[in-house]
N, C-alpha and C positions, 0 to 999 in steps of 0.2 A: 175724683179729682175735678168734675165737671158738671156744672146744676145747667137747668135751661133756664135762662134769664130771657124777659121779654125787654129788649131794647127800651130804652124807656121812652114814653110819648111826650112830645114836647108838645103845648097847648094846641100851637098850629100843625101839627105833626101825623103821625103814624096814630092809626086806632086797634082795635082789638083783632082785625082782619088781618095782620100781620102774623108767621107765624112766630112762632118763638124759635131762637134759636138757644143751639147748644153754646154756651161759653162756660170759659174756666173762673171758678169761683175766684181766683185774684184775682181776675178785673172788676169785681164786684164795685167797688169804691170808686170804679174810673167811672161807670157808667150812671153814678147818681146824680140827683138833679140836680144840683150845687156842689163846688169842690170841694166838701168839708170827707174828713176823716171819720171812720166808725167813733172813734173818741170824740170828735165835736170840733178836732182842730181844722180849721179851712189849710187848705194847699195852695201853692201855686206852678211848684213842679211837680211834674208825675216823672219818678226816673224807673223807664221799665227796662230792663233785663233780661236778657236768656241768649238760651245756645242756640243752633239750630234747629228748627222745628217744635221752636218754642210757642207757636203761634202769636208773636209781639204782633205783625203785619197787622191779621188777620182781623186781632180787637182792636187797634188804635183806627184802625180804617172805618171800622162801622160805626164805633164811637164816633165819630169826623162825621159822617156822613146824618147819626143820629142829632148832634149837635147843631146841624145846618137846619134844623126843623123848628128852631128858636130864632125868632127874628134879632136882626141887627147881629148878626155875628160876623168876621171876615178870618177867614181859617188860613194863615199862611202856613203850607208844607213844603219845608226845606229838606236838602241833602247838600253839601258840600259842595258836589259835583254832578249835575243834574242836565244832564243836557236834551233829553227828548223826553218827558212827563209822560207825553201821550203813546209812548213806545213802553217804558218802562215800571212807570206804576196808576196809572189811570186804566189800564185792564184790570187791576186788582179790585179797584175800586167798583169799576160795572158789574165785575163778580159780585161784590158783595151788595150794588144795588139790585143785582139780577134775585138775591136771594131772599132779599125782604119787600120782591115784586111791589118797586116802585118806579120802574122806569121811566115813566110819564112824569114825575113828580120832577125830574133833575134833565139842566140843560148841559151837555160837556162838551168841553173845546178845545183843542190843541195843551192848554194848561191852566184851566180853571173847570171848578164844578157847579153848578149855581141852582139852589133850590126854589123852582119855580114859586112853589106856597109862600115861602117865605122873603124870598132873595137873598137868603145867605148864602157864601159860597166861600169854598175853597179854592187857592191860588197854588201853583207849583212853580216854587222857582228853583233855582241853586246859588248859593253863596258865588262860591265860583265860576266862571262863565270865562269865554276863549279869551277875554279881552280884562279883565283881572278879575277884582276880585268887588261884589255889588254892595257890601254892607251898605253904602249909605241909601241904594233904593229901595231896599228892603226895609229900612228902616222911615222914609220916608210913604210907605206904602196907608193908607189915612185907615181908621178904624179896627186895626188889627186886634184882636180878643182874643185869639189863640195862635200860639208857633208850635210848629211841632219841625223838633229836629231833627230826621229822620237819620238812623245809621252815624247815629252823633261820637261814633269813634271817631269819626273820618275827621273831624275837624280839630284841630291842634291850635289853635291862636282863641286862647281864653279872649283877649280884647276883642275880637270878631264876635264873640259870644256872647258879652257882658255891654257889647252896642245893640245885640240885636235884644237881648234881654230886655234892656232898660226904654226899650223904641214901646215895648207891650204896657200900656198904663189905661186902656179903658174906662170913662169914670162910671158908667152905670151898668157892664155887664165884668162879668167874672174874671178876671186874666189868667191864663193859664199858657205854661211852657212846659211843654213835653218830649222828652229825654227819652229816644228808643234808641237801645244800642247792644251791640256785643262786646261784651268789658273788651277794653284793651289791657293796655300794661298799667301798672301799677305811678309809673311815671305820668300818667296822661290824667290833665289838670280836673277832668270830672271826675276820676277818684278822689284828688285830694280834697276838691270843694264838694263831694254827696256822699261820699264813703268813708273816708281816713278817721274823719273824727266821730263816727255815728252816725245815725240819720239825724234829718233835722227835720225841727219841726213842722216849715214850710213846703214838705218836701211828701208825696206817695210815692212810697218804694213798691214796685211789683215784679218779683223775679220766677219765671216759668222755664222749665226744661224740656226737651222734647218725651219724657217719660208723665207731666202732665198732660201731655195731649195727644198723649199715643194713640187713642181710637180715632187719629184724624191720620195717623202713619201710615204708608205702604208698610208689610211685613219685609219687603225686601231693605224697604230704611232702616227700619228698623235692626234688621240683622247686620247692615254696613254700622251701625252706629255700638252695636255691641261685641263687633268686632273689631272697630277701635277701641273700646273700652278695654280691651284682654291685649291689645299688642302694642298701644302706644299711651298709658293712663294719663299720661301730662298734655298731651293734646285732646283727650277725651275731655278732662275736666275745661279746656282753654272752650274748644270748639264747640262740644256738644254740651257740654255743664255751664254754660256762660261761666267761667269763672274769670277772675282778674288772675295776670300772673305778669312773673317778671321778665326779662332776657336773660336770658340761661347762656352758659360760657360756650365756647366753641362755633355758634353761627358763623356762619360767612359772611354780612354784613353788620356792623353795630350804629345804633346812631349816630354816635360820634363820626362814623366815616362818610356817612348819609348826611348830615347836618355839614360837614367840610366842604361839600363836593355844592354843597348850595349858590346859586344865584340868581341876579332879579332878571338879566336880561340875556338873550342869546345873543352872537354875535353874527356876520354873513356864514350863512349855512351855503354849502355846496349841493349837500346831497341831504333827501327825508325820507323817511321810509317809515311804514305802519307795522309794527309786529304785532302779528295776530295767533292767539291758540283758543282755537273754537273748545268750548263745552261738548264733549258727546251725548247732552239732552238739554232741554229747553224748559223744564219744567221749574217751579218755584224753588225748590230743593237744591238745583242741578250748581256745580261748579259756576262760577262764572268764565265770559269769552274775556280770554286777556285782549286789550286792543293797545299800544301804548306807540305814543311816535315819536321817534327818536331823528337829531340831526346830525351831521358831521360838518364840520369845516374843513379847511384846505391843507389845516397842519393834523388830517387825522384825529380830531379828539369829537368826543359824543355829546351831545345835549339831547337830556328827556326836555321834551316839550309839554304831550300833552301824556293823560291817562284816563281814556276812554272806556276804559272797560264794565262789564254789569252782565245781568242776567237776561239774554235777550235769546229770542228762537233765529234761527240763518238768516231769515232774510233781514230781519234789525240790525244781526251785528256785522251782516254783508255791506248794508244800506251804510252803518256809521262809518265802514271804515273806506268803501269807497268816497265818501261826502269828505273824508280826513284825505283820502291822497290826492283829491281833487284841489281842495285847500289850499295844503301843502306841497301841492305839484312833487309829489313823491310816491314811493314806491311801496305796494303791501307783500308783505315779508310772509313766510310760513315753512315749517318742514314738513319735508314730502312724507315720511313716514310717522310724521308724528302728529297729522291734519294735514297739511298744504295739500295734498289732493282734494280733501274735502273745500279747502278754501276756496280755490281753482274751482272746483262745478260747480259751489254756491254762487262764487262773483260772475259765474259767466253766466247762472239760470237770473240773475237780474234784469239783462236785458242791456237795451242801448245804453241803459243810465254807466255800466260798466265799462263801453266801448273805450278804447283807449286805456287804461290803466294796467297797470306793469303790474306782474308777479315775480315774486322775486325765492328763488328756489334757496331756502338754508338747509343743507344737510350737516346734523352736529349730532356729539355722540349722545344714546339715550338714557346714560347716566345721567341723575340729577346731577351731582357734583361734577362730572366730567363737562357739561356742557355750561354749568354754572361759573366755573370756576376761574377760568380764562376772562370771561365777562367782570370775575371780581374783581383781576389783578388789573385789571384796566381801571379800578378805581382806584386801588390802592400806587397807581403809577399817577392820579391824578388828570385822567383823560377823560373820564366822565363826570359831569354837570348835570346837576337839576337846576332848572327853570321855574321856579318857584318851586309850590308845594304839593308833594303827589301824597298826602294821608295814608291811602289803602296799600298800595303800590312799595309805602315805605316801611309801615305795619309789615307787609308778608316779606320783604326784603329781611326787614331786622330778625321776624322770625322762624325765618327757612333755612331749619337745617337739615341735608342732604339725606343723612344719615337716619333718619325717623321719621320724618315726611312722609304721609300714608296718603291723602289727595296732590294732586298736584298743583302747585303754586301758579295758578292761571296769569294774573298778572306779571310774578316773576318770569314766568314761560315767554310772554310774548315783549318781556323786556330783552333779553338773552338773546331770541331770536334776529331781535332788530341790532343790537348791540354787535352781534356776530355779522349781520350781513354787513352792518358797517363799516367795524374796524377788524374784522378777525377772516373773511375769508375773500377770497375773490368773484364770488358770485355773479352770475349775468343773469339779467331779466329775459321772461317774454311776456309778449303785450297780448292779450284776448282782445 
């Protein structure tokens, strides 16, 4: 499943000193010296694909980094919702400079990469940002040659898409838009415009499962991943098969009631508070921490505000969610048995930056649905609001059902949590 490819040398670039590394022969096409197809067609999307442990990260990142070895490039990498680069995926990145020992060659900063030799450099930004939404910066951003959109489930408004698309027009180097994601649903408009009808011409499809890059697997992954296969097949093919799939009957949220509950603006908030469910590891694989901050007003009803969540180690996702109740002049939420103690020693091994800030104790039943469910009917009563748009948040929403659920829904977890301290229990804080 896997050849050793030597990264290829851009003129001013990597020479024979470098080793080779291991990649998966579908990337073959990504990493040649112009974007043309084995057939001879040129591209200008790459839509790549896979389930978990697909290694997508792994080759769009070194490709990016290989790419910066050719002068006049400017790499924009997006995500939807991107709020600390240098916490979240610029580690990935030093890994992967770490491995093709060129660390002298590359300058990094809070959110850009910049190849000394050359001066091309990668930019990190996020579409959505706490104060709306940046297309028109992004798109005003001068020289851009490549977007890449990372986790491009997340984004739902084709127009946001089809501005930043049409911003990439280079006239003497290559343009290229790249498409890395985890199929969503079958309603979500990059199926309809790279999938429904075929592939298209303009287009390199590359789809990888975590059984092509199994020699990259822990054994222990591997056996969590074949024992979803044997107890839940339909989240097997969603999660770990990258597959497309639809909304299936019976969930507990449906679009429809998600898309209702929608608005542009909150109104005077009373009370904010942060729900938080910590990952029990840190590693690239691992759940993510839910982080999500929910408000209420004076007549009891909820507005999601933000959805901070991602894959961070304790002190990241201690760090964002303190800076969020700091913010927000609000409260971080958790249950005692189900993390909240672990929140509690992380926010307090912080240090002064935590002093002052409330924890706020939710103890709710450890049924999925038991504790889930109460949180519904408060949507279905019309008391909860989104505040714009939460993608991932609303993905695991629409497709968490209690009932066959084999991980657990992080972000839905640390919605619930906040949802409940606010309208469903009587909870008192204490302050560290």
């Amino acid at each position: 499943m896997a050849t050793a490819v030597m990264p290829r040398p851009a003129k001013q670039g990597m020479d024979a000193a470098v080793p080779p590394l291991l990649l998966l022969r579908q990337y073959k096409e990504l990493f040649a010296q112009k974007p043309i197809k084995a057939d001879g067609t040129p591209w200008r999307y790459a839509f790549i694909t896979g389930g978990r442990g697909s290694a997508k990260s792994f080759h769009v990142s070194l490709f990016l980094l290989n790419l910066t070895y050719e002068v006049g490039h400017v790499i924009l990498f997006t995500r939807y919702t991107l709020t600390s680069a240098n916490l979240s995926i610029i580690p990935e990145f030093k890994e992967k400079i770490g491995l093709l020992s060129r660390e002298e060659d590359f300058h990094i900063t809070a959110s850009e990469i910049i190849n000394l030799k050359t001066g091309s450099r990668i930019l990190f930004r996020g579409i959505k940002t706490s104060s709306g939404n940046q297309t028109a910066a992004l798109k005003s951003i001068q020289g851009v040659t490549t977007w890449v959109l990372d986790e491009a489930e997340e984004l739902v408004d084709e127009d946001t898409f089809e501005r930043i698309d049409l911003s990439i027009r280079h006239k003497t180097l290559p343009n290229r838009v790249i498409l890395v994601l985890n199929p969503s649903t079958f309603s979500h408009f990059l199926y309809r415009n790279f999938i429904e009808n075929g592939q298209r011409p303009d287009t390199l499809y590359i789809h990888t499962t975590w059984e092509n890059n199994r020699h990259n697997l822990a054994q222990s992954w591997i056996e969590k991943a074949e024992e979803t296969r044997e107890r839940n097949p339909a989240r097997y093919n969603h999660i770990f098969g990258g597959l497309w799939s639809k909304e299936k009957p019976g969930l507990l949220w449906t679009r429809a009631e998600i898309e209702r509950c929608r608005i542009a603006t909150a109104p005077e908030l009373s009370r904010v508070v942060i729900g938080v469910d910590p990952a029990a590891t840190s590693h690239m694989e691992s759940n993510e921490t839910g982080i999500v901050v929910v408000g209420a007003d004076r007549q009891r009803r909820g507005y999601v505000l933000e959805d901070l969540s991602g894959r961070y180690n304790p002190n990241q996702w201690a760090s964002i969610a303190i800076d969020a109740a700091k913010r927000w002049k609000g409260s971080i939420v958790a249950e005692t048995n189900q993390g909240g103690d672990m929140v509690t020693s992380v926010i307090r091994s912080i240090g002064d930056r935590a002093s002052g800030v409330r924890i706020i104790d939710v103890r709710a039943s450890r049924g999925k649905y038991a504790r889930a469910e109460p949180c519904y009917s408060l949507y279905t009563e019309n008391r909860v609001f989104h505040v714009g748009e939460f993608p991932i948040l609303e993905q695991q929403m629409a497709g968490f059902n209690p009932d066959d659920d084999v991980d657990s829904p992080d972000r839905v977890d640390a919605l619930v949590w906040a949802l409940t301290a606010q309208l469903l229990t009587g909870s008192t804080p204490f302050v560290i």
